[in-house]
N, C-alpha and C positions, 0 to 999 in steps of 0.2 A: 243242519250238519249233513255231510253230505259224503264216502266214501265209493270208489271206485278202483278195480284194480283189475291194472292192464300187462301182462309180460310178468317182468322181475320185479319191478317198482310199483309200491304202494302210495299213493296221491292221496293225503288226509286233507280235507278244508271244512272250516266251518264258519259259520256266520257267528257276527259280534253284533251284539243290539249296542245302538249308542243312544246318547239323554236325547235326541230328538224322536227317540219310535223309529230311527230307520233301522237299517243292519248294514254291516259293513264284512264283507270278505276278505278273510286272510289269505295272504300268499300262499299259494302251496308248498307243503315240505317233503321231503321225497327219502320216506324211510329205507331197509334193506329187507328183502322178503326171504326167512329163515328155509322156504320151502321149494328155495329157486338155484338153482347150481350158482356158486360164490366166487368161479373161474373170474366171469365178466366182470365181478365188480371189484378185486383185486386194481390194486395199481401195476401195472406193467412190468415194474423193477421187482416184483413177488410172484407173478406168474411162475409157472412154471413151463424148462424150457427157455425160458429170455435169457437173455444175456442181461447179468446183473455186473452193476458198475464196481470195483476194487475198492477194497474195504481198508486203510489203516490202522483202523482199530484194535488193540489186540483185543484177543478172550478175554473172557471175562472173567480170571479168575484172581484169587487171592496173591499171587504172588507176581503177576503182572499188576495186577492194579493197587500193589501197593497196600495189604492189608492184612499181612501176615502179623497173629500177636508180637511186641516188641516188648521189653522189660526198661522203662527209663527209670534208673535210680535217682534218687532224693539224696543229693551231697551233703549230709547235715551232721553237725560237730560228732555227733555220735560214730555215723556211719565212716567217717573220714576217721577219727582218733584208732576207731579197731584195726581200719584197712593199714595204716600204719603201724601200729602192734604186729601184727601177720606176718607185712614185709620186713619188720625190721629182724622179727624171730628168723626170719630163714637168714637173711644177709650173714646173722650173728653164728649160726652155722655153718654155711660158706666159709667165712674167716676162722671158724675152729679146724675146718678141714682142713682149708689152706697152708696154715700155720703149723700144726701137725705135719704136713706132707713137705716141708719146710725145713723142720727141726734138726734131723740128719742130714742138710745138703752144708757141703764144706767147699768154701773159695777162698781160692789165694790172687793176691795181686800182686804181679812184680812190675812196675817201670822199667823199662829198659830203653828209653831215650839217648841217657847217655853211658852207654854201653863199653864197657873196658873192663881189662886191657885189651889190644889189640891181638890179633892171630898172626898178622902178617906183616912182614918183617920191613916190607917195601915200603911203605906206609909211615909218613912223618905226619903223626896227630895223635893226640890224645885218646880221643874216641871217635865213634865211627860218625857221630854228628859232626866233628869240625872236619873230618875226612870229606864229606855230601857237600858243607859248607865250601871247601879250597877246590870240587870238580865240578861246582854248578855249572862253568860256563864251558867244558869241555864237550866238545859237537858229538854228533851222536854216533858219527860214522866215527868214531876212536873210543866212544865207549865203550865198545867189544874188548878194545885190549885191554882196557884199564884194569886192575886189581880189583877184586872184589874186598867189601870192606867184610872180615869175619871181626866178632870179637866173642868173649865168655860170660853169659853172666851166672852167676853163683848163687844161690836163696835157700832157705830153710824150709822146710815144709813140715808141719808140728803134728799134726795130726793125720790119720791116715786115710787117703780117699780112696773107697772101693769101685772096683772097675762093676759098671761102667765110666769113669771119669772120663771130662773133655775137654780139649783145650783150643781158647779163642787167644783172638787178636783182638786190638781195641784202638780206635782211632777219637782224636778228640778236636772239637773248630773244623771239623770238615764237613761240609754241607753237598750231600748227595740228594736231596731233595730239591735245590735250583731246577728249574724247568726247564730250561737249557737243556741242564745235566741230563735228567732224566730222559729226553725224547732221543738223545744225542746219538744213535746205535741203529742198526739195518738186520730187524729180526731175519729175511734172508740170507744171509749172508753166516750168520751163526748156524743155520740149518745146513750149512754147507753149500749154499746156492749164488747166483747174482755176483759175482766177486769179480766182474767188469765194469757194475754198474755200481758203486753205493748208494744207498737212501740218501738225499739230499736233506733226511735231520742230523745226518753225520757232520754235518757244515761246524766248523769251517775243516772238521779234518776229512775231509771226502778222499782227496789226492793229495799227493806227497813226494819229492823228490829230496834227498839227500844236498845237505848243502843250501837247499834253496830258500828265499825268506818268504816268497808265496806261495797259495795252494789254492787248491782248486781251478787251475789251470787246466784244460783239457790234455795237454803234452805230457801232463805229470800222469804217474803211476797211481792206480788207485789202492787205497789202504785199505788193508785186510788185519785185522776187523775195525771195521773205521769207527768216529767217534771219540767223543769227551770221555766216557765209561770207561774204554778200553787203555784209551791213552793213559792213563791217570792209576791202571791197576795198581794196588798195593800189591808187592811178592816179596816180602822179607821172609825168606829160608828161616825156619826152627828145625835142625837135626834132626836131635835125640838129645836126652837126659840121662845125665849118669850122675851116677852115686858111689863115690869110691869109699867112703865106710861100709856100704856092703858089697862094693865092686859089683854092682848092676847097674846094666844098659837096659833103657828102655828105647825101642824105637817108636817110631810116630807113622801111623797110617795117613794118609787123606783121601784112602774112597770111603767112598759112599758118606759123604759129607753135604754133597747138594742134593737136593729133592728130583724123584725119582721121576717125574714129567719134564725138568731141567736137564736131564742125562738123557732122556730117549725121546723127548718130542723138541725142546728148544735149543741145544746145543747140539751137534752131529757132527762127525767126521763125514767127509767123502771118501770113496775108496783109495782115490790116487791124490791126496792131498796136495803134497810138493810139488808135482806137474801142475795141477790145476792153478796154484799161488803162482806162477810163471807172469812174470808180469804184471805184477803185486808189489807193493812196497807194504815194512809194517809200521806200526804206528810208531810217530815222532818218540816218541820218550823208550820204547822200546828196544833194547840191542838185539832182539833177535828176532826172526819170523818167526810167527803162529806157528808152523810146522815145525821149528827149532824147539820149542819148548813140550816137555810132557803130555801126551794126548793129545796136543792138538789144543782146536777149537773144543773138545769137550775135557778140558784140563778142568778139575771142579773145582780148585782154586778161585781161576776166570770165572766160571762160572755165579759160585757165592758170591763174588763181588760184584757182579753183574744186578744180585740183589738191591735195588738202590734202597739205601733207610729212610727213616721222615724225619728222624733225628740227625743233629750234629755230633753228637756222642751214640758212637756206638759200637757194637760188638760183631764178628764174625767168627763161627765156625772154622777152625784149623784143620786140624786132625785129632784122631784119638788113638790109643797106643794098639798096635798091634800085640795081639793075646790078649789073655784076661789075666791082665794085671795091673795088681793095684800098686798106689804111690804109697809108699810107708813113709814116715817121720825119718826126716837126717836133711843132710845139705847136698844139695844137686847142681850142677853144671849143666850149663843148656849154651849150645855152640849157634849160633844166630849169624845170619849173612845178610845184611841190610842190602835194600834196594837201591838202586843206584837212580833216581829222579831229581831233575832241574827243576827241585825245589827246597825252602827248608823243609825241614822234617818236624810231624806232628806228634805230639805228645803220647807216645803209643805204652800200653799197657798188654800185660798177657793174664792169662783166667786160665786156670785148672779148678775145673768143675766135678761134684763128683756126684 
């Protein structure tokens, strides 16, 4: 056996006796010598100084590699049966709340579909449905002069509803959820902007001429505020209500009935609104231009409706009475102006809420 040591490397060999008596020499192994600078014998990519090659690896720690404590529960009839005791106790509180907060709200329903007697004198019909019925097919350029249909309707009201009360409208088989429907409308143009150009979701009512049986023409006038939504508004006029056993008028408000990003971010007047509609037409069903009507483009009427629902039955936001006042028990008159649309008329309901 035989050691020698040269530089940094240690050279160990020894001799092996084999079964003949001879010896036989092993390879030599080439240790690391603890007493020799360890620079050299580093691999190149650990030196220091080198350029070491980019690492993907994240750290090493706990929440990279995935080994933060976890809690897996055990699903077991037990654990399941409590967890639903738990929820069911709170739900069952929920519905006492509810129910409670419930208990003094009073509605009234009146139908007023077929609505009579009549107000106005000019007018051969019954009620104001066979009236819509005998002008469906009257053009739209003579709907202006037409009569408007008023009639009265009369209801009891038993109980007393304290103000705040409020009062909707209600339409019933009308489907404002159609996809059509919905997309049908040019947010620009409600902001007060774009009113030469409509969004082509407006289609097919983009443009429009009086008289004419097609649209979308480039020679036509564009409609302001163009659209299925628009065309289609419900405005059946509700007065006022009066009560002539205590000879009280109540009148009817309708601001601040749309949501307050509706009034100041999605709906806008322009300054000079009527110059700006200067070569504009309004929507087919319409007798009057945007500018014609109350507020404008930020009329909250328009506006609510512009709300589309996801039901076929539903309800909208009217007005609520100007002052704090409440509805007391007796029999009340309510003067209604139906809208004048080339269509029939849907099953409409009103709601006094309190």
């Amino acid at each position: 056996m035989a050691t020698s040591v040269s530089g940094t490397e240690t050279i160990v060999q020894r001799r092996v006796a084999t079964p003949e008596g001879g010896s036989q020499q092993e390879s030599p192994e080439k240790t690391r010598d603890d007493s020799s600078s360890t620079t050299g014998c580093l691999p190149r990519r650990f030196r220091r100084g080198s350029d070491r090659p980019k690492s993907r690896r994240p750290p090493s720690n706990k929440w990279l590699q995935q080994q933060i404590p976890a809690c897996r529960p055990v699903f077991t009839a037990k654990y399941v049966f409590g967890l639903f005791i738990i929820v069911g106790i709170l739900f069952l509180i929920l519905g006492i709340v509810f129910v409670a907060a419930t208990v003094g709200l009073r509605e009234l329903e009146v139908e007023y579909t077929n609505c009579g007697p009549l107000e106005t004198d000019n007018i051969q019909a019954s009620s104001c449905e066979d009236y819509l019925r005998n002008i469906s097919d009257i053009s739209n350029s003579n709907r202006r002069n037409t009569g408007d249909c008023h009639c009265t309707l009369v209801f009891e009201v038993k109980d007393t509803m304290r103000y705040p009360w409020k009062f909707y409208y209600a339409l019933d088989n009308y489907y404002q959820n159609h996809r059509r429907y919905l997309n049908s409308w040019d947010p620009a143009q409600l902001r007060g902007d774009n009113f030469r150009s409509p969004d082509s979701n407006c289609r097919p009512l983009v443009r429009y001429r009086d008289n004419d049986n097609e649209m979308n023409n480039a020679s036509r006038l564009p409609i302001v505020p163009c659209g299925i939504i628009a065309n289609s508004w419900f405005n059946d006029s509700f007065h006022y209500l009066h009560n002539e056993e205590l000879n009280e008028t109540i009148d009817l408000s309708r601001n601040n009935i749309a949501w307050k990003t509706d009034r100041e971010v999605r709906f806008r007047n322009d300054s000079n609104l009527a110059a700006d509609l200067e070569g504009t037409n309004r929507p087919p069903n319409w007798p009057y231009n945007v500018s014609e009507i109350g507020d404008g483009l930020g009329n909250e009427s328009l506006i609510v409706w512009f709300r589309a629902s996801a039901f076929p039955w539903f309800r909208k936001l009217y007005a609520h009475p100007r002052g704090d006042t409440d509805l007391r028990p007796g029999n009340y008159s309510l003067l209604i102006t139906y809208s004048i649309l080339p269509f029939k008329p849907f099953n409409l309901y009103m709601y006094h809420e309190s």
